[in-house]
C-alpha positions as a printed NumPy array, in Angstrom:
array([[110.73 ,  90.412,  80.784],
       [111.392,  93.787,  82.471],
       [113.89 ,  95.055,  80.09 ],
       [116.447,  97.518,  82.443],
       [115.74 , 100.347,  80.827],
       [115.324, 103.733,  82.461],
       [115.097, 102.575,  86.167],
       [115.749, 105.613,  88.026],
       [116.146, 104.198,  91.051],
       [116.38 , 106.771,  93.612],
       [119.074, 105.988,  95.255],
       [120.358, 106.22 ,  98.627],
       [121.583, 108.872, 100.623],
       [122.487, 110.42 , 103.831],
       [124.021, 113.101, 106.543],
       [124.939, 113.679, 110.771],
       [123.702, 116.877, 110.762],
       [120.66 , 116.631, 108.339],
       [119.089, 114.599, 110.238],
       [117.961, 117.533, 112.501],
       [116.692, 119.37 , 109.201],
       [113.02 , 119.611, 108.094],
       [111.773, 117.713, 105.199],
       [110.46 , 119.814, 102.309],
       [106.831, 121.462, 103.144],
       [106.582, 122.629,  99.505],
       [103.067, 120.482,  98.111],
       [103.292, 117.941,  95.398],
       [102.315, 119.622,  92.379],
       [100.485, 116.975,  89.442],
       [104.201, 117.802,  86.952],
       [106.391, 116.386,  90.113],
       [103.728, 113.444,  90.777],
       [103.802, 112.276,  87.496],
       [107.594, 112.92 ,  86.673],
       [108.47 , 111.162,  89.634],
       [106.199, 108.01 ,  88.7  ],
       [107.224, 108.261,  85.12 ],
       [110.994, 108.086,  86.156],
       [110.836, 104.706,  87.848],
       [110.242, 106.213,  91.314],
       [108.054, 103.518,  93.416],
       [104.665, 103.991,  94.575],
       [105.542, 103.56 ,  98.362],
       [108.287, 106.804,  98.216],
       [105.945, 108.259,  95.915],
       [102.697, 108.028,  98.266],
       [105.03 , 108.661, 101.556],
       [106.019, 112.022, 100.18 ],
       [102.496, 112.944,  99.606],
       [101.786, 112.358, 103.164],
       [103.929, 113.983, 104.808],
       [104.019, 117.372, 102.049],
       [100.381, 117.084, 100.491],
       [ 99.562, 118.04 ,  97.421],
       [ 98.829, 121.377,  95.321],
       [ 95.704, 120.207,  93.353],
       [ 92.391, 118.471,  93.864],
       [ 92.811, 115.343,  92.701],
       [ 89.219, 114.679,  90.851],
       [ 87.64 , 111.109,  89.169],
       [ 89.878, 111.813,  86.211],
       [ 93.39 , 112.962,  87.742],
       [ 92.682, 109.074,  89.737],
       [ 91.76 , 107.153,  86.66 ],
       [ 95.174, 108.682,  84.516],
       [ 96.751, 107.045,  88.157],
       [ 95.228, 103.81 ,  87.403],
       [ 96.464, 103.97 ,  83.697],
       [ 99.77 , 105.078,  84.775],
       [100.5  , 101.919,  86.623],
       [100.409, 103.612,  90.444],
       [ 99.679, 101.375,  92.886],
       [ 97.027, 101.218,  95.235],
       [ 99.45 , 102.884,  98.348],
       [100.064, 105.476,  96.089],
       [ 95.916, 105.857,  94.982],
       [ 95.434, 105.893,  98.498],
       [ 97.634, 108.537,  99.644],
       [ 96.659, 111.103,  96.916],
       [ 92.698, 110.515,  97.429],
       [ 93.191, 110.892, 101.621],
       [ 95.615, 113.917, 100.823],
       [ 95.82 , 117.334, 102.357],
       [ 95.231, 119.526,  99.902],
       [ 97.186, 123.295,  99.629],
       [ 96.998, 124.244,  96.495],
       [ 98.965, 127.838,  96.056],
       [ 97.358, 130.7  ,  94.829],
       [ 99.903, 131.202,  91.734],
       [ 99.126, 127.439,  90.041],
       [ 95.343, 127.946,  90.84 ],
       [ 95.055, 131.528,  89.088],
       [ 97.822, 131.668,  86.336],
       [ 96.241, 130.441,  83.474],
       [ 99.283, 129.786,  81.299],
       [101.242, 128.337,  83.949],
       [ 97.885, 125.956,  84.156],
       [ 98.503, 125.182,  80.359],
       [102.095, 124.604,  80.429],
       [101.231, 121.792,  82.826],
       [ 98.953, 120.357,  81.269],
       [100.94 , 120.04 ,  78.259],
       [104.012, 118.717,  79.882],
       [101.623, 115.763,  82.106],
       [100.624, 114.667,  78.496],
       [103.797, 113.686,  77.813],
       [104.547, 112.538,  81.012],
       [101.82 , 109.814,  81.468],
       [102.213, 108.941,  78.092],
       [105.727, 107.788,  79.239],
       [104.301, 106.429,  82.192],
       [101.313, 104.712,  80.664],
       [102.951, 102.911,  78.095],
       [106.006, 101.554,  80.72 ],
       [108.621, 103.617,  78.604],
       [110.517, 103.519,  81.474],
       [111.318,  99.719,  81.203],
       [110.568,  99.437,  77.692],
       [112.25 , 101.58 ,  75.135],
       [114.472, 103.695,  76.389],
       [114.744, 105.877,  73.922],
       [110.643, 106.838,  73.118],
       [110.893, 107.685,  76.652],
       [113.868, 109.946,  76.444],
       [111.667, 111.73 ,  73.598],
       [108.657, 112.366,  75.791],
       [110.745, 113.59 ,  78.53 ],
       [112.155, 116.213,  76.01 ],
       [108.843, 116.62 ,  74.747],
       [107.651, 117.889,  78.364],
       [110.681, 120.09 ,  78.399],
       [109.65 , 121.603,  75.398],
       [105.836, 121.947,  76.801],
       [107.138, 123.663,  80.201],
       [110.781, 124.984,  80.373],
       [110.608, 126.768,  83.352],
       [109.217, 123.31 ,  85.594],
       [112.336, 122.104,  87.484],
       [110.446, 118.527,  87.203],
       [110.282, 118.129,  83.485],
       [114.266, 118.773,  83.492],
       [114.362, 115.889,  86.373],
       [112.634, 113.414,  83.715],
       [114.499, 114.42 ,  80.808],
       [118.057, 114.272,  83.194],
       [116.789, 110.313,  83.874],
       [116.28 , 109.771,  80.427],
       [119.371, 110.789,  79.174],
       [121.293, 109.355,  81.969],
       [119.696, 106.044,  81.412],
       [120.458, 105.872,  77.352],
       [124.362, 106.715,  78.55 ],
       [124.071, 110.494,  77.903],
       [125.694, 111.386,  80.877],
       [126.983, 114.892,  80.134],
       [123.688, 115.704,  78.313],
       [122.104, 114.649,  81.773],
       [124.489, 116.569,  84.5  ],
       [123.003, 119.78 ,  82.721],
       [119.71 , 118.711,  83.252],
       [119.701, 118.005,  86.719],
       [121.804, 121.072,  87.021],
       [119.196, 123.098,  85.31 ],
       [116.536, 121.593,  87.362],
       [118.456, 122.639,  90.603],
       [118.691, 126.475,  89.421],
       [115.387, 126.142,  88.971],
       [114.843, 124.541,  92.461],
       [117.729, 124.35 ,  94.313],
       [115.793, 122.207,  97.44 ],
       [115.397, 119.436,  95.088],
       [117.001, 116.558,  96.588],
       [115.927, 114.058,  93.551],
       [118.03 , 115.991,  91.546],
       [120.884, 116.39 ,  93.906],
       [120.821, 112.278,  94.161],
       [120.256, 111.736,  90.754],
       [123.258, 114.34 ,  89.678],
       [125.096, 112.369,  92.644],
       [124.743, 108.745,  90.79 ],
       [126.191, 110.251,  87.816],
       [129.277, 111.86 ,  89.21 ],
       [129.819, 108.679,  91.308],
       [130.733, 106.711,  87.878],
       [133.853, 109.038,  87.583],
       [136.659, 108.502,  90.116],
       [137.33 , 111.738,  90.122],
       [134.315, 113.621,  90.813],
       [133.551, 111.277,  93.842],
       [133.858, 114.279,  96.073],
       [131.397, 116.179,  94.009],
       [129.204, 113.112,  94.494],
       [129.654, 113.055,  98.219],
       [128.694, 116.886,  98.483],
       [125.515, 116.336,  96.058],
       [124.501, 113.457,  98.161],
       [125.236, 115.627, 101.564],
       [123.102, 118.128, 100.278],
       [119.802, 115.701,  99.572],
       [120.098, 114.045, 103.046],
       [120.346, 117.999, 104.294],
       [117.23 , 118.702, 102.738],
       [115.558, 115.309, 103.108],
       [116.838, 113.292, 105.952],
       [114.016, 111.284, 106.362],
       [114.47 , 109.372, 103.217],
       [116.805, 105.88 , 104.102],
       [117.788, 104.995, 100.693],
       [119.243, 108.624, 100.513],
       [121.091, 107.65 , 103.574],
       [122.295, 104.537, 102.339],
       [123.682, 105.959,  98.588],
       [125.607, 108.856, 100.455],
       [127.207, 106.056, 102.431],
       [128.654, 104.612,  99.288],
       [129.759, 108.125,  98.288],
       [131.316, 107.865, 101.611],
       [132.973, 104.235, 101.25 ],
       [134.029, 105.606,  97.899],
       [135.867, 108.49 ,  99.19 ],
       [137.433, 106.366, 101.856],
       [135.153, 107.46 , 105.186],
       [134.282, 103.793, 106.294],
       [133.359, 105.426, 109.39 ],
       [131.095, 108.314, 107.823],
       [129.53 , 105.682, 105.79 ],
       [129.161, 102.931, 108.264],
       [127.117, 105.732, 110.427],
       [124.627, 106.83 , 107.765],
       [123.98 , 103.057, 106.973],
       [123.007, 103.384, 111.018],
       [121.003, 106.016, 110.202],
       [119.251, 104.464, 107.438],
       [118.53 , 101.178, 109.377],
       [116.714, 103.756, 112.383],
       [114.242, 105.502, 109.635],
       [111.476, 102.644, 110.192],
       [108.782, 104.37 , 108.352],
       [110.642, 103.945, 105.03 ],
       [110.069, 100.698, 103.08 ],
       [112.577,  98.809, 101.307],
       [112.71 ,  99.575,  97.878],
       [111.641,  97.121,  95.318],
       [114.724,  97.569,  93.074],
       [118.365,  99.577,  94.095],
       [121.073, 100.577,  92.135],
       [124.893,  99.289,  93.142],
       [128.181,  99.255,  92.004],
       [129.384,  97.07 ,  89.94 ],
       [132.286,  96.702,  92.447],
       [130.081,  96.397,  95.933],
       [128.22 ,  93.443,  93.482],
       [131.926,  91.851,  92.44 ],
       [132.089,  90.782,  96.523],
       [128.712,  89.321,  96.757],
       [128.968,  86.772,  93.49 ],
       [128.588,  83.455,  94.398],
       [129.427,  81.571,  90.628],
       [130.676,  82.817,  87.88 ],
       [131.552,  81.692,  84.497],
       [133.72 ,  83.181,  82.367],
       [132.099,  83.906,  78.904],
       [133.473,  81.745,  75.847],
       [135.176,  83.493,  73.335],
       [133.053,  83.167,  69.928],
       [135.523,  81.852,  67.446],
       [134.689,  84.407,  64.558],
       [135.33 ,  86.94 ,  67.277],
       [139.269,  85.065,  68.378],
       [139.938,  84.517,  64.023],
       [139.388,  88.152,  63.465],
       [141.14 ,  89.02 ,  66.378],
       [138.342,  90.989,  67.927],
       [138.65 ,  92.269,  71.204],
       [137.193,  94.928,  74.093],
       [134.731,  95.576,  76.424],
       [130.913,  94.708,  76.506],
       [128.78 ,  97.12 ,  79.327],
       [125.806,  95.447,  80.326],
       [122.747,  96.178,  82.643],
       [121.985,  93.903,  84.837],
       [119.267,  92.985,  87.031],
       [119.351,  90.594,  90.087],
       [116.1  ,  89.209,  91.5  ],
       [115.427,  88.989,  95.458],
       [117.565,  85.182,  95.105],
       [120.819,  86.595,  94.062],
       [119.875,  85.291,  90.296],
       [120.526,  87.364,  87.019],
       [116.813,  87.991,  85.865],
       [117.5  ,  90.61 ,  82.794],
       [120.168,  91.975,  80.832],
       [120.503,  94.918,  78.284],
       [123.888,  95.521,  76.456],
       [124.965,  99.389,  76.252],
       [127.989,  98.965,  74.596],
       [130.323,  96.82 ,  72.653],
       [131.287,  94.788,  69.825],
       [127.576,  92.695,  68.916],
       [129.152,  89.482,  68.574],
       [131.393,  89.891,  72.02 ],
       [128.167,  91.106,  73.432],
       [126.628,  88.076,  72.355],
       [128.659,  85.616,  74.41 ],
       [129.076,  88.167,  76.952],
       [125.064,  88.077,  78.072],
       [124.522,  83.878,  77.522],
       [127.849,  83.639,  80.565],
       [126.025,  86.483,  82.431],
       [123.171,  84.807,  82.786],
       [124.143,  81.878,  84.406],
       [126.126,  84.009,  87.184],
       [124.932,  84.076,  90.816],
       [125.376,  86.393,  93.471],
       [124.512,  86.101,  97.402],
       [120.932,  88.341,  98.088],
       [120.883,  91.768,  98.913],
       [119.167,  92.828, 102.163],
       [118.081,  96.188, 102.82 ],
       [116.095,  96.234, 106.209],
       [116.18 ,  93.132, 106.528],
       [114.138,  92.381, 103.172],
       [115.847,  90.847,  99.564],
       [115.129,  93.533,  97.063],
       [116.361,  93.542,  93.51 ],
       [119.057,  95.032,  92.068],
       [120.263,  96.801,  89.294],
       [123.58 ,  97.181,  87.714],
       [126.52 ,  97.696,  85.371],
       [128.67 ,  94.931,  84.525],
       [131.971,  94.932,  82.162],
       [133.199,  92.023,  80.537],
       [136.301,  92.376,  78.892],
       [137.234,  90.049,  75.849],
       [140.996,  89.621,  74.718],
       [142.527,  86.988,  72.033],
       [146.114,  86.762,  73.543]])
């Protein structure tokens, strides 16, 4: 069982005019490797931006084997052994810059060793502090710890994370998506969300799933045509793979069920006259079936009978490039005695 947790899904954005805009030349450094696999990212995005940017370090027997241990795949083990290397003269001669690193990638494959990012959402959150702690001034440690919070519901805590990260590097599109996702929850920032989402396609538009999550941005702020274009755009960008797992709305998801039964309402619950809301997690496989579920909120025994009706719902397959992926989530159930 993959328990939700911490999937940071990198979401989906996209722009007219980016797409004339070069992709960032700036090297991989080992912090933004490892954050970036820690955080949920997938091995395919992970090795394709190592390709086409290189990397900052030389990656010797033992950077590979923490790899290995770290759960990258072997696209991803391939890409950083045939890598161009440009390592820049500031990381290779500034010794406590060297040591702040190092201390920070502790914490980070610890995370990533141990699966915290689908496991326990919370000793993940603390490594990702941890790192912060380490190395301050890394923009990539403050992109972990932003995922972290954002996945245990900290939302706030998180927007000032990803902002910090940005002030530290403003041409970091994972943040600008990432900070995006988060201001897309709130009906009224959607705006805000469209511009952060703009502004990762500007400085990445070869990345589809960007394309694709600034089209919902779009769709959200009513631009059918806007987003109807950049989900154009994202279907051209043939050298990006489909992801293995996507965030969606809970609405865009509400279309595509298939069956659904209402929960029962638990009888201890209707005597005692309990009622709200349960906020669940939820993960689809490639069939359209509910393969996981993690409760964020709500009343334990509502929650309870909310997750044994959510499992049994259905929902048609999503297709991105033409492949099912999995998806991922958040569902409300609302429970009422009158």
């Amino acid at each position: 069982m993959k328990s939700l947790l911490l999937i940071p899904l990198l979401m989906l954005t996209g722009s007219n005019f980016a797409q004339t805009a070069a992709p960032p030349s700036r090297p991989l450094t080992q912090v933004e490797l490892i954050a970036l696999l820690a955080t949920g990212t997938s091995s395919e995005r992970i090795a394709k931006l190592v390709g086409v940017r290189g990397i900052d370090f030389i990656p010797d027997a033992g950077f590979l084997k923490s790899l290995q241990d770290d759960r990258a795949g072997d696209e991803l083990l391939t890409a950083v052994k045939s890598a161009k290397v440009r390592q820049e003269e500031a990381s290779a001669t500034d010794p406590e810059k060297a040591a702040k690193d190092s201390a920070a990638l502790a914490h980070l494959h610890r995370a990533a060793q141990s699966n915290l990012f689908y496991l326990d959402r919370s000793e993940a959150e603390l490594e990702f502090r941890e790192a912060v702690t380490a190395d301050p001034e890394n923009p990539f440690v403050h992109l972990a710890w932003g995922e972290g919070l954002s996945r245990t519901g900290k939302f706030d805590a998180a927007i000032s994370e990803f902002r910090i990260a940005l002030k530290l590097q403003p041409d970091l599109s994972d943040a600008h998506v990432r900070l995006g996702n988060i201001l897309l929850k709130d009906p009224t920032q959607h705006l805000e969300a469209k511009e952060e989402f703009k502004q990762a396609v500007t400085l990445d538009p070869s990345d589809a799933l960007a394309h694709i999550e600034y089209a919902t941005a779009l769709d959200a702020n009513g631009d059918k045509e806007g987003a109807a274009e950049q989900r154009k755009i994202a279907d051209g960008l043939g050298g990006s793979p489909a992801p293995r797992l996507v965030r969606v709305s809970g609405q865009v998801m509400a279309s595509r069920l298939i069956s659904r039964p209402p929960p029962d309402y638990p009888l201890e619950a209707r005597a005692a006259r309990i009622e709200g809301t349960v906020r669940m997690e939820v993960i689809i496989d490639r069939g359209g079936a509910v393969e996981d579920i993690a409760v964020i909120s709500g009343d334990p025994i509502l929650a309870k009978a909310a997750v044994t009706a959510v499992k049994k719902w259905r929902y048609q397959p999503t297709l991105i490039k033409g492949q099912p992926v999995e998806v991922i989530l958040e569902v409300d159930l609302a429970f009422n005695p009158r």
